[in-house]
C-alpha positions as MATLAB code, in Angstrom:
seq = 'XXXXXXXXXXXXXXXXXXXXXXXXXXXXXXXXXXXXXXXXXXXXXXXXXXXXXXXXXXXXXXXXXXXXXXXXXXXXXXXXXXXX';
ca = [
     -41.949   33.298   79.613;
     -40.461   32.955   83.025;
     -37.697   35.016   84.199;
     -34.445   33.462   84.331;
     -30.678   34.268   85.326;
     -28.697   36.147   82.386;
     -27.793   34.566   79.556;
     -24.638   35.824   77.748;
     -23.720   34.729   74.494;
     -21.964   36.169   71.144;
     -22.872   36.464   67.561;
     -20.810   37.845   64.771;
     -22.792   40.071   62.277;
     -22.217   39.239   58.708;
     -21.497   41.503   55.875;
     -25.356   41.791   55.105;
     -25.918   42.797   58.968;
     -27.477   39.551   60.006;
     -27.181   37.633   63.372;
     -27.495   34.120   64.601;
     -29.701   34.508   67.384;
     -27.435   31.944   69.979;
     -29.618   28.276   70.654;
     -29.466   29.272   74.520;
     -31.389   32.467   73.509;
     -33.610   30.594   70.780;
     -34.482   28.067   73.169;
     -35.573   30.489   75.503;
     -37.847   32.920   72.949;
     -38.978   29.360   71.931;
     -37.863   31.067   68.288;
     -38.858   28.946   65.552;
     -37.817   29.050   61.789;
     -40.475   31.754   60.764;
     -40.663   33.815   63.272;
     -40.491   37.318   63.953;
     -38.406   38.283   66.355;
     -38.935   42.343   67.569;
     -35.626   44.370   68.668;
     -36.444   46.948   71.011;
     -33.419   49.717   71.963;
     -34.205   51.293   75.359;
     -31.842   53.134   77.969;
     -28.622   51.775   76.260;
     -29.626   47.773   76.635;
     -31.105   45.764   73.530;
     -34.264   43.766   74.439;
     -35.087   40.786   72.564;
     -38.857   39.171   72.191;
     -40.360   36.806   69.779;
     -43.476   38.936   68.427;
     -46.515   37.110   69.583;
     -48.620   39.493   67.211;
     -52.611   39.085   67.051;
     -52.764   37.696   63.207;
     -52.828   33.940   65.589;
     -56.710   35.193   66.919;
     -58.005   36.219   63.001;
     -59.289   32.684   62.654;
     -61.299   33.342   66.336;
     -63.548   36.289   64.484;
     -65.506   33.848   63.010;
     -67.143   33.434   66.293;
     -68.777   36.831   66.114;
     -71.283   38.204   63.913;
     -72.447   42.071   63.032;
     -75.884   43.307   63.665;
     -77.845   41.338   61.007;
     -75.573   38.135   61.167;
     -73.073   37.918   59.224;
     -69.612   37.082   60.252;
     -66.781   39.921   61.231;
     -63.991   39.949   59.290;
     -60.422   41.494   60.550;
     -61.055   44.991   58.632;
     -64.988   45.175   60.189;
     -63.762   46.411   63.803;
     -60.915   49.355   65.174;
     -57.559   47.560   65.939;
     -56.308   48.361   69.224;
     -52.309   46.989   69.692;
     -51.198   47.022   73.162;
     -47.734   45.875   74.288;
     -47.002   44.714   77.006;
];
């Protein structure tokens, strides 16, 4: 994503506690139906990201093999998450 100038937009929270995420900010996150989107609460401000999680690079595993040949699965190695 590259930075931009502020975007400021409303949304009125529903009697469940759910928000429409505004199309300006949707279309920014590139947010499509499915996603997840992470809510982070830091120093007072609200910080909004579409979770880019690694479940899309399972399918890639398939490229590597253990010791005697056979192809990793996504439980066969330690799980390191950064964020960034």
């Amino acid at each position: 994503m590259e930075s931009m100038e502020t975007i400021f937009s409303k949304s009125k929270m529903t009697s469940k506690g759910q928000l429409t995420l505004p199309k300006k900010v949707r279309t920014y996150l590139d947010a499509k139906i499915g996603d997840n989107i992470i809510f982070e609460l830091k120093n007072e401000q609200l910080i909004i990201k579409k979770y880019e999680g690694i479940e899309k690079y399972f399918g890639t595993l398939s490229k590597f093999s253990d010791s005697e040949g056979e192809p990793l699965k996504k439980w066969d190695f330690p799980l390191i998450v950064l964020f960034l």
